[in-house]
N, CA, C and O atoms as a MOPAC input file, in Angstrom:
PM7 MOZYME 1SCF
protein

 N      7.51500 1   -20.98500 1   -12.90100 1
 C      7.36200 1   -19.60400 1   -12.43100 1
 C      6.75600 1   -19.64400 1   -11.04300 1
 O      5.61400 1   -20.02000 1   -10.78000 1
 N      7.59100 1   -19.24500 1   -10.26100 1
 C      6.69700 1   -18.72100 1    -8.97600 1
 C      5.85300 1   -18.04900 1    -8.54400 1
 O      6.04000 1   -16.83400 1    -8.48300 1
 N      4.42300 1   -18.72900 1    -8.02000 1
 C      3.44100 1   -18.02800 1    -8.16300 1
 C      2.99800 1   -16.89000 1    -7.57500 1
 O      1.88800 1   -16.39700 1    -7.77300 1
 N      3.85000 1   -16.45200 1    -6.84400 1
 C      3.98100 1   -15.01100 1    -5.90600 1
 C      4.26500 1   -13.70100 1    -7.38900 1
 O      3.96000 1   -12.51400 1    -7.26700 1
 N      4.74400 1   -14.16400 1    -8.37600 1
 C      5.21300 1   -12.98600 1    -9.10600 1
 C      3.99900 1   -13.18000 1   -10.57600 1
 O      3.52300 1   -14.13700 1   -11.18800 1
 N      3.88500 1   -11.61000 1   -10.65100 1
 C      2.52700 1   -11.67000 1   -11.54100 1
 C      3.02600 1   -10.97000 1   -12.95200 1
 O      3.76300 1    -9.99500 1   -12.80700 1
 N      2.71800 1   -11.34900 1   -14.23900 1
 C      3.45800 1   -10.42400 1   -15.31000 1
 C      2.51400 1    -9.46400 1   -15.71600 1
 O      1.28500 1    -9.52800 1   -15.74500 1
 N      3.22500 1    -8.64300 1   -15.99700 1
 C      3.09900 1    -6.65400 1   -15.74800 1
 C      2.99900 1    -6.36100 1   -17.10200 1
 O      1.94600 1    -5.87000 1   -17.51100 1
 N      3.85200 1    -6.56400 1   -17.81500 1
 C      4.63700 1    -5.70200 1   -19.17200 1
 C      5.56400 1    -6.16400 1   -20.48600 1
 O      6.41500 1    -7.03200 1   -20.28700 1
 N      5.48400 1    -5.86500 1   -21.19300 1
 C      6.80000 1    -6.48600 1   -21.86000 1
 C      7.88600 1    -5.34900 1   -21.75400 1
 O      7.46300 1    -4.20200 1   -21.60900 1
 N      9.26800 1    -5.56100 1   -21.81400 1
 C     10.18000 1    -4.93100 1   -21.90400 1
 C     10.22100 1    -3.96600 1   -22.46500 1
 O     10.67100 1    -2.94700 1   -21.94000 1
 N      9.66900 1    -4.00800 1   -23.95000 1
 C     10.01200 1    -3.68700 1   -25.24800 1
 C      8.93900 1    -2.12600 1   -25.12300 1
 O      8.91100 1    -1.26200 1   -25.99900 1
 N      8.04300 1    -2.08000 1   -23.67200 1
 C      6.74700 1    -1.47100 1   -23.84200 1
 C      7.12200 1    -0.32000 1   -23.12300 1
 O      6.48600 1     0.73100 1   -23.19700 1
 N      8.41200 1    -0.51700 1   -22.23300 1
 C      9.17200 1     0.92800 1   -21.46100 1
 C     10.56700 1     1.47700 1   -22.01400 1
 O     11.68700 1     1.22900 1   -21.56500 1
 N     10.30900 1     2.07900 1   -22.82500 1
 C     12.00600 1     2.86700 1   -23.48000 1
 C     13.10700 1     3.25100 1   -22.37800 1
 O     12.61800 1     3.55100 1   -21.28900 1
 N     14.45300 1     3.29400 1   -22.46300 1
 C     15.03700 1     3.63200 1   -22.08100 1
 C     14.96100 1     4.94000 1   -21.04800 1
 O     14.53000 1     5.95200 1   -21.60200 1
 N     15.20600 1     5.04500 1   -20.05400 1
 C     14.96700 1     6.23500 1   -19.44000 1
 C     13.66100 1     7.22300 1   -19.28400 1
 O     13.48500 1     8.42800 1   -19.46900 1
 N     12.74700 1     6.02200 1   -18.81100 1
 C     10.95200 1     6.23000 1   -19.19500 1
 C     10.43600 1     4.87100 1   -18.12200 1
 O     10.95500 1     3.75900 1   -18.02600 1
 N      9.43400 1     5.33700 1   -17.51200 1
 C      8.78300 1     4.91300 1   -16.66100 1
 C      6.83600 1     4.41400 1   -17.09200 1
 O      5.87300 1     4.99500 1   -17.59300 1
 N      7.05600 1     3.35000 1   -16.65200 1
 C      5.34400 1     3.39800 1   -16.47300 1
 C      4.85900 1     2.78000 1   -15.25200 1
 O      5.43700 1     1.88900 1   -14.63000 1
 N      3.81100 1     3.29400 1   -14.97500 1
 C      2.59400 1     3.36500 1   -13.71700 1
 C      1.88700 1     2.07900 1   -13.81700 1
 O      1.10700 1     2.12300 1   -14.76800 1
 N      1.85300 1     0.65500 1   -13.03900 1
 C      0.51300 1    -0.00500 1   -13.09600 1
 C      0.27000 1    -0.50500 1   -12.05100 1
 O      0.73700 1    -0.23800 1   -10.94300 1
 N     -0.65900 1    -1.44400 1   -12.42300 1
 C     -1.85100 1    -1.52800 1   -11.08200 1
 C     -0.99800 1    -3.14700 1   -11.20900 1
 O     -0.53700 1    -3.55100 1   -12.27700 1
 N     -0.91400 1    -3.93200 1    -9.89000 1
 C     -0.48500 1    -5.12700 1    -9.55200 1
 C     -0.62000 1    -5.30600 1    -7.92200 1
 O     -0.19000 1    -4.50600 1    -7.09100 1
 N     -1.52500 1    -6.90700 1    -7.57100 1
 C     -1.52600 1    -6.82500 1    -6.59900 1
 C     -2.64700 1    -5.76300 1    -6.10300 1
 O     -2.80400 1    -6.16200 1    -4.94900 1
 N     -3.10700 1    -5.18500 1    -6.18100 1
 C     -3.93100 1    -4.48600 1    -6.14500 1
 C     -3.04900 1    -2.60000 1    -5.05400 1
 O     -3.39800 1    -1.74500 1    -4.24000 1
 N     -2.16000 1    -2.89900 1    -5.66700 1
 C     -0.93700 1    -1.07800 1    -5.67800 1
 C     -0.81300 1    -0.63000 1    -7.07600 1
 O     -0.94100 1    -1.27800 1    -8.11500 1
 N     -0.55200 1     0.54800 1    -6.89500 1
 C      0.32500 1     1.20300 1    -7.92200 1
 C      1.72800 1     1.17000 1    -8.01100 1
 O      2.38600 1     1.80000 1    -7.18200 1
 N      2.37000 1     0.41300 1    -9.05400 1
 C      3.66400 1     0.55600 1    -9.04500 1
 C      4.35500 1     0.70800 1    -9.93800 1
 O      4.36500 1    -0.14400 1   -10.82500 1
 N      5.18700 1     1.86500 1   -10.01800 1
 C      6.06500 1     2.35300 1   -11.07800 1
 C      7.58200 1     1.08200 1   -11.79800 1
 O      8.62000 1     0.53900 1   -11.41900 1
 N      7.01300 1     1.16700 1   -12.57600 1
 C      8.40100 1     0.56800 1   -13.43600 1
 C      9.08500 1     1.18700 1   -14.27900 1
 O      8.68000 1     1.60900 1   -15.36300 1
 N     10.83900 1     1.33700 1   -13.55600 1
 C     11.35800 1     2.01100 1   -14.36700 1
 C     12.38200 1     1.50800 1   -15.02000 1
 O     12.77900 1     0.35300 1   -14.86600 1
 N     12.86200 1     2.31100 1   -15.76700 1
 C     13.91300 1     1.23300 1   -17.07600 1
 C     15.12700 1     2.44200 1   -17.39100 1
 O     15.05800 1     3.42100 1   -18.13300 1
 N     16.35300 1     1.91900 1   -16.44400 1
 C     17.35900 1     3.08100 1   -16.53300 1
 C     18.57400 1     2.04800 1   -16.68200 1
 O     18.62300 1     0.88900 1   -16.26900 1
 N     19.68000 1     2.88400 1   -17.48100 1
 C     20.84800 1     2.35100 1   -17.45800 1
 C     20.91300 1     0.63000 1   -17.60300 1
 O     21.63500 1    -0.22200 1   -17.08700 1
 N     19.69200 1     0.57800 1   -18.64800 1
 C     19.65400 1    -0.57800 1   -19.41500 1
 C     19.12200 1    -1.56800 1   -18.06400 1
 O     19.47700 1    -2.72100 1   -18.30900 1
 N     18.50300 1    -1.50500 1   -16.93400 1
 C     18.06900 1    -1.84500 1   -15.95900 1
 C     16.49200 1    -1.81100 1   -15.56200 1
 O     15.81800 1    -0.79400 1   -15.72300 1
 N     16.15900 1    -2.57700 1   -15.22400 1
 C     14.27600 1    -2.41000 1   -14.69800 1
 C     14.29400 1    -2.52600 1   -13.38100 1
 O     14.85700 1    -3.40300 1   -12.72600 1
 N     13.47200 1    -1.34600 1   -12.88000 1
 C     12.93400 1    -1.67200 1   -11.66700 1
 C     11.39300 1    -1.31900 1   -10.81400 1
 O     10.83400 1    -0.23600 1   -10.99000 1
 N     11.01900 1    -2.01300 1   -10.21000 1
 C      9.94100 1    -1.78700 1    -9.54700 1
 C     10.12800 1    -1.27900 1    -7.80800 1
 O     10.79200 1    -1.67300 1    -6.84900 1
 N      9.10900 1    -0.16900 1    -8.07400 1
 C      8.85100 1     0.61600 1    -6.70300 1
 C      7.58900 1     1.63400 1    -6.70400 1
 O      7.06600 1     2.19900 1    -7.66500 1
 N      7.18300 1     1.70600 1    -4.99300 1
 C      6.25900 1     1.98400 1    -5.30200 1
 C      5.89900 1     3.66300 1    -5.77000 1
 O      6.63000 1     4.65100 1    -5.69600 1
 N      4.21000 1     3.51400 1    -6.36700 1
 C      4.22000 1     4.70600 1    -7.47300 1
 C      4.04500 1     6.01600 1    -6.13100 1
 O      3.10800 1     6.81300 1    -6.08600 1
 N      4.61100 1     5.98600 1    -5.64000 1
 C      4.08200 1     7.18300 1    -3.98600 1
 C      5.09600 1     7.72000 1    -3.15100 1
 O      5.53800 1     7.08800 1    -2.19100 1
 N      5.61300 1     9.22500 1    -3.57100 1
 C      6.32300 1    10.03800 1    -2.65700 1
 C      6.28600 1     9.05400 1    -1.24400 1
 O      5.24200 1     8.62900 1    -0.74800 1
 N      7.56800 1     8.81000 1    -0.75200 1
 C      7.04100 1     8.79400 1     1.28300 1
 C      6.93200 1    10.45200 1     1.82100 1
 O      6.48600 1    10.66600 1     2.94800 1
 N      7.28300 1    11.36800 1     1.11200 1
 C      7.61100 1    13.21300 1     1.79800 1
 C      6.01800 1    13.45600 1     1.29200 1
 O      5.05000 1    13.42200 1     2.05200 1
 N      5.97200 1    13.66600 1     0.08600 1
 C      4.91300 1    14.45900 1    -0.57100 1
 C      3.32800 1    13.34700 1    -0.64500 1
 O      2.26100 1    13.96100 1    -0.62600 1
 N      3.28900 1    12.24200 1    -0.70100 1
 C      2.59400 1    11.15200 1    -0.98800 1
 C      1.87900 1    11.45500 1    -2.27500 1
 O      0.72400 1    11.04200 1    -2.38100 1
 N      2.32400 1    12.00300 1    -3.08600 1
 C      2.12800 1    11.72200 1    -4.33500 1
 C      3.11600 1    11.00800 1    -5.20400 1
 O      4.23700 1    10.59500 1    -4.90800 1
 N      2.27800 1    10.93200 1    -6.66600 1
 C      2.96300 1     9.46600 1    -7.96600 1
 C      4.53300 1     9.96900 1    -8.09300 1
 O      5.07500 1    11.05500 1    -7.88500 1
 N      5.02100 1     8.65700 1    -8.53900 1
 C      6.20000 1     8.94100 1    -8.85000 1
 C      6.26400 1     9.23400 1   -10.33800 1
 O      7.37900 1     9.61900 1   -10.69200 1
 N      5.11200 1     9.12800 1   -11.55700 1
 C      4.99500 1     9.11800 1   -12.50000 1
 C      5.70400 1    10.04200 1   -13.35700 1
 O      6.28700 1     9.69600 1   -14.38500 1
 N      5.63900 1    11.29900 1   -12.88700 1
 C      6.61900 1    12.32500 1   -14.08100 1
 C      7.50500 1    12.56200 1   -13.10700 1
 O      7.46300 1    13.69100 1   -12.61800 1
 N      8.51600 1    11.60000 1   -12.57500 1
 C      9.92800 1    11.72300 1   -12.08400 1
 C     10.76500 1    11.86100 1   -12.96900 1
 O     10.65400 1    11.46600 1   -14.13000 1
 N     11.72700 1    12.47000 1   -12.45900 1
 C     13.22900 1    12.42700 1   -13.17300 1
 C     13.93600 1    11.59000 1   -12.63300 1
 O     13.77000 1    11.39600 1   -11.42800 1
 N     15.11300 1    10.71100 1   -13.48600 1
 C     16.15700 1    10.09500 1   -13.35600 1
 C     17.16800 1    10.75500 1   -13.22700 1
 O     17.42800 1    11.42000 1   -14.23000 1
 N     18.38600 1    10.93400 1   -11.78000 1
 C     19.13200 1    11.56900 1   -12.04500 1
 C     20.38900 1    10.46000 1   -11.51100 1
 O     20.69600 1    10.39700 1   -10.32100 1
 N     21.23800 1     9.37700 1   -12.85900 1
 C     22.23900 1     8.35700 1   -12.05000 1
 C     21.34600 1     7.35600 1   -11.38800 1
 O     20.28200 1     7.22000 1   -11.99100 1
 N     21.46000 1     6.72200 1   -10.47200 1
 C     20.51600 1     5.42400 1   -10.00100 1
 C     19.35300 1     6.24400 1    -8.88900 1
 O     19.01800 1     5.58800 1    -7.90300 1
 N     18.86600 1     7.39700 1    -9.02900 1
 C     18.30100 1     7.40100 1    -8.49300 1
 C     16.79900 1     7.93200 1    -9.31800 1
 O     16.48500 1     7.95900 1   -10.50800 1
 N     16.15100 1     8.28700 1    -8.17100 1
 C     14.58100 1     8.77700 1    -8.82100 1
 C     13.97800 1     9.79700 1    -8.49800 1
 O     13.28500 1     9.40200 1    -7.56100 1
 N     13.72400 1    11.07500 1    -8.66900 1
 C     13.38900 1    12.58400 1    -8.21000 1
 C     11.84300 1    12.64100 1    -8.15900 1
 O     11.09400 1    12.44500 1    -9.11600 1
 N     11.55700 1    12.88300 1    -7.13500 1
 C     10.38000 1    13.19500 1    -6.78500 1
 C      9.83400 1    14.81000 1    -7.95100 1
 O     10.55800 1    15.75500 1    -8.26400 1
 N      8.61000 1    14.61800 1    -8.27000 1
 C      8.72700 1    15.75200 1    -9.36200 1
 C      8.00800 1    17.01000 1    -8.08000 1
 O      8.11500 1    18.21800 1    -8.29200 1
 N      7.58000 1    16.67300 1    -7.30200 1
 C      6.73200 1    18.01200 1    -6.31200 1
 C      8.19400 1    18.70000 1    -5.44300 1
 O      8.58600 1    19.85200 1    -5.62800 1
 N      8.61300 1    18.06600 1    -4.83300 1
 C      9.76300 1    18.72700 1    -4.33200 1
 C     11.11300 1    18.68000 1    -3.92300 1
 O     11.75800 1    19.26000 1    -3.04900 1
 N     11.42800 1    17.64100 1    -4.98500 1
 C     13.04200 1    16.95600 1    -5.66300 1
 C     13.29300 1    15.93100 1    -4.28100 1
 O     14.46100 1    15.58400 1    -4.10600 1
 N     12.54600 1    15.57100 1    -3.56800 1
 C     13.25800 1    14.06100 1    -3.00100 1
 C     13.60300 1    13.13300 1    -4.19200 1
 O     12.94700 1    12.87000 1    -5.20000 1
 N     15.08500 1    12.62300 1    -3.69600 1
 C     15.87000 1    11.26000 1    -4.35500 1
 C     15.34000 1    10.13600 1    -3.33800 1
 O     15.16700 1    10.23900 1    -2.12400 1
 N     15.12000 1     8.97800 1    -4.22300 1
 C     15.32200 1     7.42400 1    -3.50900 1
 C     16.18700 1     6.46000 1    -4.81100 1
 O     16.06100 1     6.21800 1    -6.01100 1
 N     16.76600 1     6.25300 1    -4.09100 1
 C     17.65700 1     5.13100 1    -4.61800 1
 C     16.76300 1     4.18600 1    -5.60000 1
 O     15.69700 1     3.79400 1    -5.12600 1
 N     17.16900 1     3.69700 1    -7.21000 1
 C     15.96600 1     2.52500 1    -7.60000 1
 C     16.11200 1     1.76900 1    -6.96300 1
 O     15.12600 1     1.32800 1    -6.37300 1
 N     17.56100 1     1.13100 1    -6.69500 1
 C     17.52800 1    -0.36400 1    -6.48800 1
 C     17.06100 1    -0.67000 1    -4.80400 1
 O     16.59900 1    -1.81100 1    -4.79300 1
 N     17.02800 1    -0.25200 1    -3.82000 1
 C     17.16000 1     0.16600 1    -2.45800 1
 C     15.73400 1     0.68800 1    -1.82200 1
 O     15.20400 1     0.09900 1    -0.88000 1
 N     15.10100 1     2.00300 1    -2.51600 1
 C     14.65900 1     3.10000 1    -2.07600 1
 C     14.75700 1     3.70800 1    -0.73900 1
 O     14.06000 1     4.03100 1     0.22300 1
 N     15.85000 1     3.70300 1    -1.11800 1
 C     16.72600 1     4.80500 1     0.24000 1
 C     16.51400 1     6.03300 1    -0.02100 1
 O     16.46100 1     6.44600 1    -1.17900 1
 N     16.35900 1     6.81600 1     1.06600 1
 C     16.29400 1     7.98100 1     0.48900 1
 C     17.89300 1     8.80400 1     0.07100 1
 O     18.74700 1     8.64600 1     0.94300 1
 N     18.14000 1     9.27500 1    -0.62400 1
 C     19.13800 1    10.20900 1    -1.19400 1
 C     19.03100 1    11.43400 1    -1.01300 1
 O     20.18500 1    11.82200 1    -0.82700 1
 N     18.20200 1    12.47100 1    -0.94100 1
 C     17.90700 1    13.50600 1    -0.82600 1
 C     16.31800 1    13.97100 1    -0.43000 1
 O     15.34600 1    13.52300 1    -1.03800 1
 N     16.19300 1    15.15500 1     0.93400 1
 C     15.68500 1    14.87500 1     1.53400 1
 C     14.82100 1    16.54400 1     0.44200 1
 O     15.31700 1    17.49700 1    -0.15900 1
 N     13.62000 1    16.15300 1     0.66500 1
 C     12.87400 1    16.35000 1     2.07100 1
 C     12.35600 1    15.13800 1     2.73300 1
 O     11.85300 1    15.18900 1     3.85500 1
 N     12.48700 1    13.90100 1     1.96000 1
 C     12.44600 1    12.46500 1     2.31700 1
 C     13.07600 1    12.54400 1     3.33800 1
 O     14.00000 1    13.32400 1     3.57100 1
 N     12.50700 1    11.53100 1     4.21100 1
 C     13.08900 1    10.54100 1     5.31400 1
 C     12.66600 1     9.19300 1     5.32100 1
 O     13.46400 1     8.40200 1     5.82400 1
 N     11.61500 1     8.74500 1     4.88900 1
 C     11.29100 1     7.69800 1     4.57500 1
 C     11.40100 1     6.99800 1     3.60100 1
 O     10.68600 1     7.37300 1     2.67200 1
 N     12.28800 1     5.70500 1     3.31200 1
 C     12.57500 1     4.87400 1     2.07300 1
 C     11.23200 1     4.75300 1     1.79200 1
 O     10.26200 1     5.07700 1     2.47700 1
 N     11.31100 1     4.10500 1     0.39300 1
 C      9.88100 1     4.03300 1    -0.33100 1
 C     10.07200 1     2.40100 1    -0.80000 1
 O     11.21100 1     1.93500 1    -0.77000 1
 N      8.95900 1     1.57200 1    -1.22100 1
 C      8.85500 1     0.31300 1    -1.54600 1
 C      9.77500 1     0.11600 1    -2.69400 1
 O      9.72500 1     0.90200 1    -3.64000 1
 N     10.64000 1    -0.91000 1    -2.68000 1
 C     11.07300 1    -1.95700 1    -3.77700 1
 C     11.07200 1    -3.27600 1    -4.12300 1
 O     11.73200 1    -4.13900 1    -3.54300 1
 N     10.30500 1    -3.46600 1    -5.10900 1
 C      9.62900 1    -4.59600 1    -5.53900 1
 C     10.30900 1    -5.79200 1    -5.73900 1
 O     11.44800 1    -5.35200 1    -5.89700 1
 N     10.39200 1    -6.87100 1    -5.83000 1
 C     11.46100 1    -7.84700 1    -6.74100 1
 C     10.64900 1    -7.88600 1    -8.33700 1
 O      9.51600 1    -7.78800 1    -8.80900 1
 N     11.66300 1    -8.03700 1    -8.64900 1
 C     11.49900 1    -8.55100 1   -10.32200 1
 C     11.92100 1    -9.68100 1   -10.49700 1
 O     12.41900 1   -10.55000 1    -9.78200 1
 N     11.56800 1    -9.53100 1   -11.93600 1
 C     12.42200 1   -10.82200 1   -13.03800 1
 C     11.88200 1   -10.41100 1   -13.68500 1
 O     10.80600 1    -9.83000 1   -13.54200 1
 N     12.97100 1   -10.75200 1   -15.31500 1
 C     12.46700 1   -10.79200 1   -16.19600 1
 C     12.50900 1   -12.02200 1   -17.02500 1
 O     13.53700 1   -12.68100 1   -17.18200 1
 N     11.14800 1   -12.36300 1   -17.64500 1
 C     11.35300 1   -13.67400 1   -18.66800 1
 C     11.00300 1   -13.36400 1   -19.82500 1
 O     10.12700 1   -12.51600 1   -19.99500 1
 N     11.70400 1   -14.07800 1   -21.00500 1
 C     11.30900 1   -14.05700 1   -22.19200 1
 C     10.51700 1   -12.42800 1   -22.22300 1
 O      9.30900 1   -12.34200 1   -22.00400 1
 N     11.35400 1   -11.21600 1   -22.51600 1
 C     10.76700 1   -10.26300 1   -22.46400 1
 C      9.54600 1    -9.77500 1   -21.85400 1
 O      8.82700 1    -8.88100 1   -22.30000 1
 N      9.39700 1   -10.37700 1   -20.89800 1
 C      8.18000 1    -9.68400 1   -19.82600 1
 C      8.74700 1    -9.22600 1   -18.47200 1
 O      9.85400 1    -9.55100 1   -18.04200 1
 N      7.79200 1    -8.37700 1   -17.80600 1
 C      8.81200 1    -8.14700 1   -16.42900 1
 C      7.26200 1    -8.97900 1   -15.62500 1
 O      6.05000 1    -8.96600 1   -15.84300 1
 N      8.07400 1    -9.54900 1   -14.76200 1
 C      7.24000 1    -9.96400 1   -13.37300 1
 C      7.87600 1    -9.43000 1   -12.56400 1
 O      9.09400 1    -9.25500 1   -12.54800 1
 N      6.71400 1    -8.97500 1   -11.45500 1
 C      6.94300 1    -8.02200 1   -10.41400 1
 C      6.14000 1    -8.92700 1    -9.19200 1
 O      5.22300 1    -9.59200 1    -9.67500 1
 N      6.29600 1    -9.08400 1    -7.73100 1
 C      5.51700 1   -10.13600 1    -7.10800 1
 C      5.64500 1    -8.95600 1    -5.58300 1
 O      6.59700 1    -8.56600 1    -4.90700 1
 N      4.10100 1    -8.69800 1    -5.54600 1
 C      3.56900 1    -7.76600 1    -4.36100 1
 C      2.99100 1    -8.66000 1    -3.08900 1
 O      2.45400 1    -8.20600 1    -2.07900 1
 N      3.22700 1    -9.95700 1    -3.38700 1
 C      2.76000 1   -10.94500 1    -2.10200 1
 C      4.00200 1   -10.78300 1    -1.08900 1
 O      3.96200 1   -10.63900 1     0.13300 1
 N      5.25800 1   -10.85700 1    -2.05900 1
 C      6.51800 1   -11.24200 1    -0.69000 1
 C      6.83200 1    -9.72100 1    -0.17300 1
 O      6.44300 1    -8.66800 1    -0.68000 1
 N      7.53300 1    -9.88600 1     0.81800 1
 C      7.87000 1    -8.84900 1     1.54600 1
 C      8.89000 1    -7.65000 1     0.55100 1
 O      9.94600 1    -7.94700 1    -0.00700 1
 N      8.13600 1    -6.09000 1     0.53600 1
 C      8.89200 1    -5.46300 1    -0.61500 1
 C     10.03200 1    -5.21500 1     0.48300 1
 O     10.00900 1    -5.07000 1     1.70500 1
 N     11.10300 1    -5.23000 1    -0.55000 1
 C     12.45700 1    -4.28900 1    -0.17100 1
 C     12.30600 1    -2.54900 1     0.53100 1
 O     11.37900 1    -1.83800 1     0.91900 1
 N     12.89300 1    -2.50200 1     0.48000 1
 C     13.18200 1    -1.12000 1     1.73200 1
 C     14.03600 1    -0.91400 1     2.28200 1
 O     13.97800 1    -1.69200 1     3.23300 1
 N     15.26800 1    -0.09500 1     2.40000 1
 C     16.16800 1     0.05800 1     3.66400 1
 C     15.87500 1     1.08300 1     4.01900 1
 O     15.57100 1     2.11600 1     3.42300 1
 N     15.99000 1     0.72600 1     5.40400 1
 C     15.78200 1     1.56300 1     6.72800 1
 C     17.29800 1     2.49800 1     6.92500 1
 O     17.43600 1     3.25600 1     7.88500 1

């Protein structure tokens, strides 16, 4: 295991189409579990700078719950504005039912 990536969770601990909030690295970062998929990004509007915690999933993306900005999971591009700013995406893996998430390497983002 590469020591840049730290384990978070077990799989089994985020249901389908349900998110959880944790602390790694010393951020908050949302993990979400859609379309049989996990991903990590960070837990913080770039528009509103608040949690992403009671977002909606709408297709691959992620709804801001204060004032419906989309970011892409896999990407965090923005999709719908009042965003303009992509938001952090983490790398993963998953092993033997755990997710590792690693906040040392450079997060994803498109510009």
């Amino acid at each position: 295991m590469d020591s840049i990536f730290e384990r978070i969770i077990a799989t089994d601990d985020i249901p389908e189409n349900k998110s959880k909030a944790v602390q790694a690295g010393g951020q908050s970062i949302l993990i979400c579990h859609v379309r049989g998929k996990f991903y990590a990004l960070q837990n913080r509007c770039s528009h509103a700078e608040t949690t992403l915690e009671r977002a909606r999933f709408r297709g691959d993306t992620i709804m801001c719950p204060l004032h419906g900005a989309r970011f892409d999971l896999a990407t965090g591009a923005v999709r719908n504005p009042p965003a303009v700013t992509p938001i952090c995406v983490y790398p993963l893996k998953i092993i033997d039912g755990w997710i590792y998430v690693s906040t040392q390497a450079a997060p994803l983002a498109e510009t």
